[in-house]
N, C-alpha and C positions, 0 to 999 in steps of 0.2 A: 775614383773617390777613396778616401783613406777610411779603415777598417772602424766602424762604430767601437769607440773604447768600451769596456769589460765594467759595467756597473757594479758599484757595491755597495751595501749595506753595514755596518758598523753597530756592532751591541756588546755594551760593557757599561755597567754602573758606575766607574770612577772615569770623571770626566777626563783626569791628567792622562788615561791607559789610553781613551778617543780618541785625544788632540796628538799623542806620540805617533799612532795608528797612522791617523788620517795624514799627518805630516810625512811620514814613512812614505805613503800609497802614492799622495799626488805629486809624489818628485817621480814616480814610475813611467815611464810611457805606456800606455793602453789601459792604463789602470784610471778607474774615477769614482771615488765614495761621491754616492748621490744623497746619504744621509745617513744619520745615526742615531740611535735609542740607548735611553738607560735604564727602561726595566722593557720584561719581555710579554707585555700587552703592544704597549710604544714600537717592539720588534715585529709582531704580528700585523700590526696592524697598517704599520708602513710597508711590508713584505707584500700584503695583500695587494697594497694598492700602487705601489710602485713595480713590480717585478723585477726584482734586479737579476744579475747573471749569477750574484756568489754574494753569501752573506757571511759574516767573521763574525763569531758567536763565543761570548766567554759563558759558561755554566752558571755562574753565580749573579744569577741577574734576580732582582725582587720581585712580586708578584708572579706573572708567572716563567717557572726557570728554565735556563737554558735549555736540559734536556727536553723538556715539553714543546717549548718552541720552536726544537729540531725535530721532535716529533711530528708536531702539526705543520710545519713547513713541507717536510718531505710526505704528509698526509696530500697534503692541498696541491704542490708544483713540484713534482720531484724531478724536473729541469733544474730548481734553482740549485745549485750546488754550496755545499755548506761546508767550513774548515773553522772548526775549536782550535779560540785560542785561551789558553787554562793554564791556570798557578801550580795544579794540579796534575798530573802524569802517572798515579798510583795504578794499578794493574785493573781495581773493579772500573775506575772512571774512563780509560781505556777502552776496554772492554764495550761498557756501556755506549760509548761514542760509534763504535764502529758498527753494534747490533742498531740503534737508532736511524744507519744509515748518513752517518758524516763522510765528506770525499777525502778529510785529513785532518790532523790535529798538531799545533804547535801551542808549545810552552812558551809561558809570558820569558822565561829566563835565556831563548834561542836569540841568537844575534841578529838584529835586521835584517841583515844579508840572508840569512836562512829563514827567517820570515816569508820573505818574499820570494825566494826561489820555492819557496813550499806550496804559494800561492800559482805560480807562471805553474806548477809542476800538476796540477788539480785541473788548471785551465785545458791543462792539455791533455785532461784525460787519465791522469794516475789518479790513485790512492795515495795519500800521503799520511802514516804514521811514524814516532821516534822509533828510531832504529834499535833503543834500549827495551823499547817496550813490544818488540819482536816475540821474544822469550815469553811474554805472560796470553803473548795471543796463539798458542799453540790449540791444533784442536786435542779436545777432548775425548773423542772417539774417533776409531782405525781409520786412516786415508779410507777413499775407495777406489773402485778398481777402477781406472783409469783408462781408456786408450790411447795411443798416438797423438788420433782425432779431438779427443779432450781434452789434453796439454795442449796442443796448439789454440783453439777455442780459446782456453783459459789467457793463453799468452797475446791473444788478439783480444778480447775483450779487455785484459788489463791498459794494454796499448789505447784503449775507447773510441776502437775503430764501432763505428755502426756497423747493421748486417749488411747492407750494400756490400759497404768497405770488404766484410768479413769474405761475403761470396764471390767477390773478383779474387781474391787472397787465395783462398781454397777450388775457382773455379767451380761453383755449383751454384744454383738457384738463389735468392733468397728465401723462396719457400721451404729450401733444403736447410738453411741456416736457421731458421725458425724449427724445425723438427729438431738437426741435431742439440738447439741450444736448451728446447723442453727436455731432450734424453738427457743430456750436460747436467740442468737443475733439480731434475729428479735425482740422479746418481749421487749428487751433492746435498741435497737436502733442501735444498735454498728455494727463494720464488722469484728471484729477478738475477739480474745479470751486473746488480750492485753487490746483495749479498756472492754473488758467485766471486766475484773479483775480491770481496773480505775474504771467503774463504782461500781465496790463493794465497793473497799475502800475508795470511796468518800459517803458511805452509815454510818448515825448515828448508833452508838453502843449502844447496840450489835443488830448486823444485824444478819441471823442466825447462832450466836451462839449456838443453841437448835440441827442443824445440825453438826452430828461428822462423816464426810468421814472415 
């Protein structure tokens, strides 16, 4: 039987952004908006009760906004996976996106083409941010001390291998992947294994690159 296509959800307050959207998506194979909202109660509340696999979220929705609505999504299902798409690209709105927990974020001014390869690229388990906006997600306080063991971690997690995945990889338990990935999010700061994956890729390049999961 062929692969259940990749549901999606749509929220933007100007109809014309929608209809460009939705027209882009359903020429995709695997791809299928199941619906769309223009403010973000209409977002919620269709999220709720549809579950989709990935919702496309512009910021500036009325009532209540984008940011909230990616709040309370990733509050409620934090399977459902979410990618900003915004007018905006400024370092705090950035910033903001990635701490709320988005899989990626594209600008309304990216070409189709890059659209939607940002989207297949989130499906498959990256992070997807503009590459300009690299430089403003630096951290703020000293790497930490790292080991071998935790660059490779990092570089499987980013890949979005499960721990399964992770403990055939490394050959050890999954209950051993579960301890080292609590020691990983301690050392980082972090409480899950999404913020751990922001903090990589707000890491200067190349970070370990020298690590091949």
């Amino acid at each position: 039987m062929p692969e259940e296509p990749v549901r999606i959800i749509l929220a933007d307050d100007h109809p014309l952004v929608l209809e460009a959207v939705r027209t882009l998506l359903d020429g995709q194979p695997g791809l299928k908006v199941i619906a769309a909202a223009t403010d973000g109660q209409q977002l919620l509340d269709l999220t709720h009760r549809l579950k989709p696999d990935l919702v496309i979220l512009d910021l500036q929705l009325p009532g209540v906004n984008g940011f909230e609505c990616l709040r309370r999504i990733k509050e409620s299902d934090p399977v459902i996976q979410v990618i900003v798409l915004s007018a905006f690209g400024d370092a705090q709105t950035v910033r903001a996106v990635v701490q709320a927990g988005a899989e990626g974020f594209v600008l309304k001014t990216d070409p189709p083409a890059q659209v939607v390869n940002a989207i297949r690229q989130v499906l498959s388990g990256q992070l997807v941010f503009p590459r300009s906006a690299r430089r403003w997600l630096q951290p703020d306080q000293p790497r930490p001390d790292l080991s071998d063991l935790d660059r490779r971690l990092l570089g499987l997690l980013a890949q979005g291998r499960s721990n399964d995945q992770i403990a055939r990889a490394l050959s050890v338990s999954p209950n051993t992947v579960k301890y080292y990935l609590k020691n990983l999010f301690r050392k980082l700061g972090v409480a899950n294994r999404t913020e751990a994956v922001s903090w990589y890729l707000r890491q200067p390049r190349p970070f370990g690159r020298d690590q091949n999961p």
